[in-house]
C-alpha positions as CSV (number, residue, x, y, z in Angstrom):
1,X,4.6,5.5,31.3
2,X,2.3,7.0,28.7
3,X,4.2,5.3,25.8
4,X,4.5,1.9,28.0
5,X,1.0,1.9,28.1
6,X,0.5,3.0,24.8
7,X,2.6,-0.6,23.4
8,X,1.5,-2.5,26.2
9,X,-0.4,-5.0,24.3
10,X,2.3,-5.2,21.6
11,X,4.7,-6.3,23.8
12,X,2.6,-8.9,25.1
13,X,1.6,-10.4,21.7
14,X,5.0,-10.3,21.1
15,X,6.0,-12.3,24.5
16,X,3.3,-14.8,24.0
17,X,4.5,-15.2,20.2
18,X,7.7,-15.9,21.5
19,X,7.4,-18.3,24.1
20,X,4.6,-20.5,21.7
21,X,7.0,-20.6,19.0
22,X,9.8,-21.6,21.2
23,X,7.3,-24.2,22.6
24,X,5.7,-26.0,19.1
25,X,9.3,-26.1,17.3
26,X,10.8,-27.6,20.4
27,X,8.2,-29.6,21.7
28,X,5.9,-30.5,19.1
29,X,8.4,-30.3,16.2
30,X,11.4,-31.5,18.1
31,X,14.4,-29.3,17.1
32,X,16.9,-29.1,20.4
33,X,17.5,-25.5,19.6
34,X,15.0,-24.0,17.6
35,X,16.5,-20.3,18.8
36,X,15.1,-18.8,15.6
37,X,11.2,-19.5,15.9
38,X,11.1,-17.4,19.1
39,X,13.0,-14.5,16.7
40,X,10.6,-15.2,13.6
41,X,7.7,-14.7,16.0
42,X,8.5,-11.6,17.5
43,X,10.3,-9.9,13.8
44,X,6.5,-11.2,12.5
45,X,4.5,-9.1,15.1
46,X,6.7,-6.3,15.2
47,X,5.6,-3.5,17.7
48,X,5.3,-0.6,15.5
49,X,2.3,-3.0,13.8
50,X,1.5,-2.9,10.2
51,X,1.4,-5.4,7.5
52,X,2.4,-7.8,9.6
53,X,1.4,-11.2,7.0
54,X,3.5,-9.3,3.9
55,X,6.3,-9.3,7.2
56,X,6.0,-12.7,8.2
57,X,5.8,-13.6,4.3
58,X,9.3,-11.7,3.9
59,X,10.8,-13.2,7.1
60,X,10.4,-16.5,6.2
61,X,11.4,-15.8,2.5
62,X,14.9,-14.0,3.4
63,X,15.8,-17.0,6.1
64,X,15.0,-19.7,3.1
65,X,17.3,-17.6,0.4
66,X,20.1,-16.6,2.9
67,X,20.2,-20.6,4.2
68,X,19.9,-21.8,0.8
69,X,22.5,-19.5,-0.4
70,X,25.2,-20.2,2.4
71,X,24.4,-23.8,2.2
72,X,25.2,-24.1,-1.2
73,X,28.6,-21.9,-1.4
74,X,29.9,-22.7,1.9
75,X,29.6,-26.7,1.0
76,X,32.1,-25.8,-2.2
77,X,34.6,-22.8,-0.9
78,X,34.5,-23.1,2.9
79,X,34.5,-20.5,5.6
80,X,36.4,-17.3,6.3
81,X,36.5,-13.7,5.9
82,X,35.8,-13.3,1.9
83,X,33.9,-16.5,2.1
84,X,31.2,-14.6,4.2
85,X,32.0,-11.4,2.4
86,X,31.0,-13.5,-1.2
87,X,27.8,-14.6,0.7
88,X,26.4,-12.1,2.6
89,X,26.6,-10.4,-0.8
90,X,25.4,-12.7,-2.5
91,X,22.5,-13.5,-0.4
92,X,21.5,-9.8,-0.3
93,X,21.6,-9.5,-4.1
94,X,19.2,-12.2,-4.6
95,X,17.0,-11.1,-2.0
96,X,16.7,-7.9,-3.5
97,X,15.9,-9.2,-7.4
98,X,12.9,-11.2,-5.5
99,X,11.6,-8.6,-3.1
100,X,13.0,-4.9,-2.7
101,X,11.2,-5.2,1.1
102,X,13.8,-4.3,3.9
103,X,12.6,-7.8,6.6
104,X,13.5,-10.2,3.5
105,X,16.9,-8.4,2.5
106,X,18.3,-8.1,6.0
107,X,17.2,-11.7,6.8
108,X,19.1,-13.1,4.0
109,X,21.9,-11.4,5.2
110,X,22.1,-12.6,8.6
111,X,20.4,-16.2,8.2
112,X,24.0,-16.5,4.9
113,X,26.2,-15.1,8.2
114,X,24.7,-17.6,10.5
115,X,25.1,-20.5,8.1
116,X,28.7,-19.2,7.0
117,X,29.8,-19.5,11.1
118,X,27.6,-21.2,13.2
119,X,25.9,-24.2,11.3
120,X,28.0,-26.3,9.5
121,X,26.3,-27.2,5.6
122,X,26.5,-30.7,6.7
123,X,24.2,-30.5,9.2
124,X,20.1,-30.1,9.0
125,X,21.0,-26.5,10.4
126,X,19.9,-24.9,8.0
127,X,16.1,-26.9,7.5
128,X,15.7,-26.6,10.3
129,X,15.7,-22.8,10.4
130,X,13.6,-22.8,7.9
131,X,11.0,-24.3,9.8
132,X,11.7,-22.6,12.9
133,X,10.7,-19.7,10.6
134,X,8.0,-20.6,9.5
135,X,6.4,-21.4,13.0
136,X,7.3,-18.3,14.4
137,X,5.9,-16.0,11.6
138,X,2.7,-18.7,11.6
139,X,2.3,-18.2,15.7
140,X,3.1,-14.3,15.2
141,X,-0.1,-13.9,12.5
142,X,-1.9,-16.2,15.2
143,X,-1.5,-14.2,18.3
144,X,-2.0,-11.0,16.4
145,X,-5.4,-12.0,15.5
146,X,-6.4,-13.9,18.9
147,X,-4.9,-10.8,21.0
148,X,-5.6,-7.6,18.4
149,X,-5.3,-4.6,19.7
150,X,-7.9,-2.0,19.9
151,X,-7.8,-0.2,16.4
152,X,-9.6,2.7,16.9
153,X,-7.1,3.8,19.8
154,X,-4.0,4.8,17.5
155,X,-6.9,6.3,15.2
156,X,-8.3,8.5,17.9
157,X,-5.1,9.2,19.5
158,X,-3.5,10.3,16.4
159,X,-6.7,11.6,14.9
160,X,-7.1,14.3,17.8
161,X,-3.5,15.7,17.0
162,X,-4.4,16.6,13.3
163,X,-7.6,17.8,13.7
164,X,-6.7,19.9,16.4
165,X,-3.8,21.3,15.0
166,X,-6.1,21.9,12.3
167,X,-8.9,24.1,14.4
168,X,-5.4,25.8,16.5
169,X,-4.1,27.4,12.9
170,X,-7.5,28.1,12.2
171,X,-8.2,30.1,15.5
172,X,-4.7,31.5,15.7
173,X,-5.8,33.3,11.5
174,X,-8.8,34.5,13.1
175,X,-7.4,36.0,16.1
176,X,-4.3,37.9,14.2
177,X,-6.8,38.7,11.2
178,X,-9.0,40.7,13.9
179,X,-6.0,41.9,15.8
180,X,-3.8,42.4,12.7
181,X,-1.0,41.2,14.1
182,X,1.7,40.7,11.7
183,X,3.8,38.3,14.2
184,X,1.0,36.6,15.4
185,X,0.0,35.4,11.7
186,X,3.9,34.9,11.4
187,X,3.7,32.3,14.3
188,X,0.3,30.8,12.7
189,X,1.6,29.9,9.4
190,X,5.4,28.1,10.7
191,X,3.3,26.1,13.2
192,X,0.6,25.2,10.3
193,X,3.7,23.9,8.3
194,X,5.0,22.0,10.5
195,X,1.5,20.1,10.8
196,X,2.0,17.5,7.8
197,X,3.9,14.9,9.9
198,X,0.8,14.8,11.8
199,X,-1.3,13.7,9.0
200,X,1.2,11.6,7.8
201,X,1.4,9.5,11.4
202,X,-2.8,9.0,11.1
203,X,-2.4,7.5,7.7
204,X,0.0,4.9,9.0
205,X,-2.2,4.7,11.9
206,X,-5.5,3.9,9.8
207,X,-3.3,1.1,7.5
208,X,-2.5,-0.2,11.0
209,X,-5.8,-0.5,12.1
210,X,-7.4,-1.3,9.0
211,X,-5.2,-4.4,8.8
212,X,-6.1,-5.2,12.8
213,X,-9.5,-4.7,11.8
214,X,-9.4,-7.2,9.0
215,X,-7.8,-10.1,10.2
216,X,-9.1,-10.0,13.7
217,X,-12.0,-11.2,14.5
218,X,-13.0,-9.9,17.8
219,X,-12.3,-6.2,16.3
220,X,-14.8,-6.5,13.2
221,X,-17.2,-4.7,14.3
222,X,-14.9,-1.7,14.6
223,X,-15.2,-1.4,10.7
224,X,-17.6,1.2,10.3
225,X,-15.8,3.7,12.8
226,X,-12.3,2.8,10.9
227,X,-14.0,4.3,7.8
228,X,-15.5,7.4,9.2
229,X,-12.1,8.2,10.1
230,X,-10.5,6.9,6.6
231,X,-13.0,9.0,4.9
232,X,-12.0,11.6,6.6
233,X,-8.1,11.6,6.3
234,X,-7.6,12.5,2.8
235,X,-10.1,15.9,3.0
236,X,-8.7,16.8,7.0
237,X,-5.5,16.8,5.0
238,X,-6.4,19.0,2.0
239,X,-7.9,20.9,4.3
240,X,-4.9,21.9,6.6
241,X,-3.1,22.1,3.3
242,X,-5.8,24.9,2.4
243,X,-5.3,26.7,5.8
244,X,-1.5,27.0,5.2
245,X,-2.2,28.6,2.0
246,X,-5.0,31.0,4.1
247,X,-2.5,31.3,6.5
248,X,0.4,32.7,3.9
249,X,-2.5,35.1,2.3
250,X,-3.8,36.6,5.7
251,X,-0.7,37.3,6.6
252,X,0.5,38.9,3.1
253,X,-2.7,40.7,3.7
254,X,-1.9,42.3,6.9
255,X,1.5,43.4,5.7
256,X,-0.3,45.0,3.3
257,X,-2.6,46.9,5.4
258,X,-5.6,45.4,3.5
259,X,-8.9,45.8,5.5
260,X,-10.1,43.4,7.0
261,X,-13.9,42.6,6.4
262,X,-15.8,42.2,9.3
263,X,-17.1,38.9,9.0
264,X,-14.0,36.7,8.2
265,X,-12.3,36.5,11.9
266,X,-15.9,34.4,13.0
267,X,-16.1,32.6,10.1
268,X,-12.5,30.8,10.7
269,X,-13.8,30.5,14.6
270,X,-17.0,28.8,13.4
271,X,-14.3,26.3,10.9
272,X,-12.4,26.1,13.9
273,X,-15.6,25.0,16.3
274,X,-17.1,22.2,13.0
275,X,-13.2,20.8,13.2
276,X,-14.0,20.5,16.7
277,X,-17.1,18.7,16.2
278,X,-15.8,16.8,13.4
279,X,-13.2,15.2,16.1
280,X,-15.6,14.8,18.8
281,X,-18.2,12.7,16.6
282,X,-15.4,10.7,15.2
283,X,-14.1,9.8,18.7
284,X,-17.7,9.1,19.8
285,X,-18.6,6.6,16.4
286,X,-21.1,8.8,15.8
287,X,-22.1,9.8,12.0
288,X,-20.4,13.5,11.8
289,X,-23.6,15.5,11.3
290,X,-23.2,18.5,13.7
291,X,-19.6,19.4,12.1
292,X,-20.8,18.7,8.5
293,X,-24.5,21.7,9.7
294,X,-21.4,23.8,11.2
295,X,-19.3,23.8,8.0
296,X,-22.3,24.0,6.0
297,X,-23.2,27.6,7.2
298,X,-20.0,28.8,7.1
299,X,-20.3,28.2,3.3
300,X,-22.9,29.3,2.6
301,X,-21.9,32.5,4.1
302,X,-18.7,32.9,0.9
303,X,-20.5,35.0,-0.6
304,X,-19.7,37.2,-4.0
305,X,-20.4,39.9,-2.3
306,X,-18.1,39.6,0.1
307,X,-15.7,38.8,-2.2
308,X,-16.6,42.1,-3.6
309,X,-15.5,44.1,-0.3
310,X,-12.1,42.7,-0.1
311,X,-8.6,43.3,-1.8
312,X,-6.7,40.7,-3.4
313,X,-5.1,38.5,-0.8
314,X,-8.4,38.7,1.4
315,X,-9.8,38.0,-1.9
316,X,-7.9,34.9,-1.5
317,X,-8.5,34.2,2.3
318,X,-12.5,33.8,1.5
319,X,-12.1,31.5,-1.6
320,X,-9.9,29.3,0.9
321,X,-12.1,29.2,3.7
322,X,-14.8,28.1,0.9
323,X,-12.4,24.9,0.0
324,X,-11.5,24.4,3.2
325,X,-15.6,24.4,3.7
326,X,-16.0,21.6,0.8
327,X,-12.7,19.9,2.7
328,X,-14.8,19.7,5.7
329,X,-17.8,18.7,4.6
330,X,-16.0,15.7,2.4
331,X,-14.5,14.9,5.9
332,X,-18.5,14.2,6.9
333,X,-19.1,11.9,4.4
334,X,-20.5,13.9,1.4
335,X,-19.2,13.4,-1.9
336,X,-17.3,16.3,-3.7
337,X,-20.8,17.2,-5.5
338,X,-22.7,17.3,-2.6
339,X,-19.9,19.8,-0.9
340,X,-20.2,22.2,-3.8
341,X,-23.6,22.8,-3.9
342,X,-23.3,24.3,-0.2
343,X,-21.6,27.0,-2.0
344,X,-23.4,30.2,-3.2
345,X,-22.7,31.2,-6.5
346,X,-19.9,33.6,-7.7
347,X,-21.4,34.2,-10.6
348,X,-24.8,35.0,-9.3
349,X,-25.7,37.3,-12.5
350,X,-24.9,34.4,-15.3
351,X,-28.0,32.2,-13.6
């Protein structure tokens, strides 16, 4: 039920794209059987979303090559079993030296099958589906911008799992670091690498709703809350990259029976608690500035001297949490410059 609702509106652009195309190439255009402009609409929208006008460009590309191309040979060696062989081949190879996109290779293929079986090259067949294409792509970009979905809902849905799975490895370094748990830091780091998926699904999320956000009108003024979170998906990923590498060092560290300094466990609980802020203000549309104060004083907290108190793979684990400081503050909104300075010096003696 989740994932029904989750599509719902998809699947009704998608059922209004089909029945308008249907209607306009039948009624308006007058084709008896114009059974492909209902297809074109629906392969146009697509409910995974996402470049939907390079699809609809594609669709009606393949359907004009793999007509044109059955048209032409059919007319001269006739139908059977190599004859569609030679085409579909043929169709798909010119497909490809236009466009290497999968919508406009796979429709060549099936509109050269269609023409090599069911419409005889005589016949306006084959215009025909050309048009119906091009209506059903047409009403496809129409309904997607008339009935948009809501961008920012794929955004905050995916943007929730990445962040926290960010702030869980976080919290499960600090609690094996003060516990020194081996296995627990064991557990940590195979989850943490199992996180990039995550981030992976938000980027395709944001190039979904960017594109919603573009070409719909009624979902323009969703811009500025599409770049807080697009600003924030390259550093949220650096930064959970960071926290595997912490993750791999901590628990190096404990195997080692390095000391832990005192300080470090709170430290990665206050990262964890700015993450949290970080996806509470971006689910809110709200300029991030309690995470960016909360990663802020963490930073400025990475001292030398604590370096100073540590062995080499805690050595480690404080220079991370400092990048994954500057990650978090990028995440905010500063530029890379403005992160750094929130960093004390390690070479306090030189200035």
């Amino acid at each position: 039920m989740r994932r029904l609702l989750r599509t719902g509106i998809p699947i009704v652009q998608c059922a209004v794209a089909a029945g308008l195309a249907w209607l306009i190439a039948r009624q308006v255009v007058g084709h008896p059987q114009p059974f492909f402009a209902p297809i074109a609409g629906v392969i146009a929208l697509g409910v995974s979303l996402g470049q939907r006008l390079r699809r609809a460009l594609e669709l009606v590309a393949g359907v004009s090559v793999g007509v044109g191309v059955g048209d032409v040979l059919i007319s001269v060696i006739g139908t059977g079993p190599w004859q569609i062989a030679l085409v579909v081949a043929l169709a798909m190879g010119t497909a490809v030296l236009l466009d290497a996109g999968g919508v406009i290779v796979m429709q060549a293929a099936s509109s050269s099958v269609l023409v090599a079986t069911l419409l005889p090259p005589a016949t306006a067949g084959g215009l025909n589906r050309m048009v119906d294409a091009a209506i059903g792509g047409l009403v496809g970009l129409i309904v997607a911008a008339l009935l948009p979905q809501n961008p920012l809902a794929v955004a905050h849905r995916h943007g929730r799992v990445v962040l926290g799975e960010l702030a869980d490895a976080l919290r499960g370094v600090s609690a094996a670091m003060a516990g020194e748990d081996v296995e627990a830091a064991s557990d940590v780091l195979a989850r943490a690498r199992r996180s990039q998926r995550s981030v992976e699904e938000l980027r395709s999320a944001l190039a979904t709703g960017s594109e919603i956000a573009r070409f719909a009108p009624i979902r323009w003024h969703r811009r500025a809350d599409l770049e807080r979170y697009q600003t924030a998906s390259s550093p949220v990923d650096r930064a959970l990259r960071n926290t595997r590498v912490l993750a791999r060092r901590a628990l190096a560290a404990l195997r080692d029976h390095e000391r832990v300094p005192r300080p470090l466990p709170g430290m990665l609980e206050e990262l964890a608690g700015a993450v949290v802020l970080l996806r509470d203000e971006l689910a809110d549309g709200a300029e991030p500035v309690r995470a960016r104060e909360a990663a802020r004083a963490v930073a400025r907290r990475t001292t030398v001297r604590l370096l100073s108190e540590t062995d080499f793979s805690m050595q480690v684990v404080v220079l991370q949490i400092r990048s994954i400081a500057v990650d978090l503050l990028q995440a905010t909104g500063l530029d890379r410059s403005e992160a750094l300075e929130a960093l004390p010096s390690l070479h306090p003696e030189q200035e």
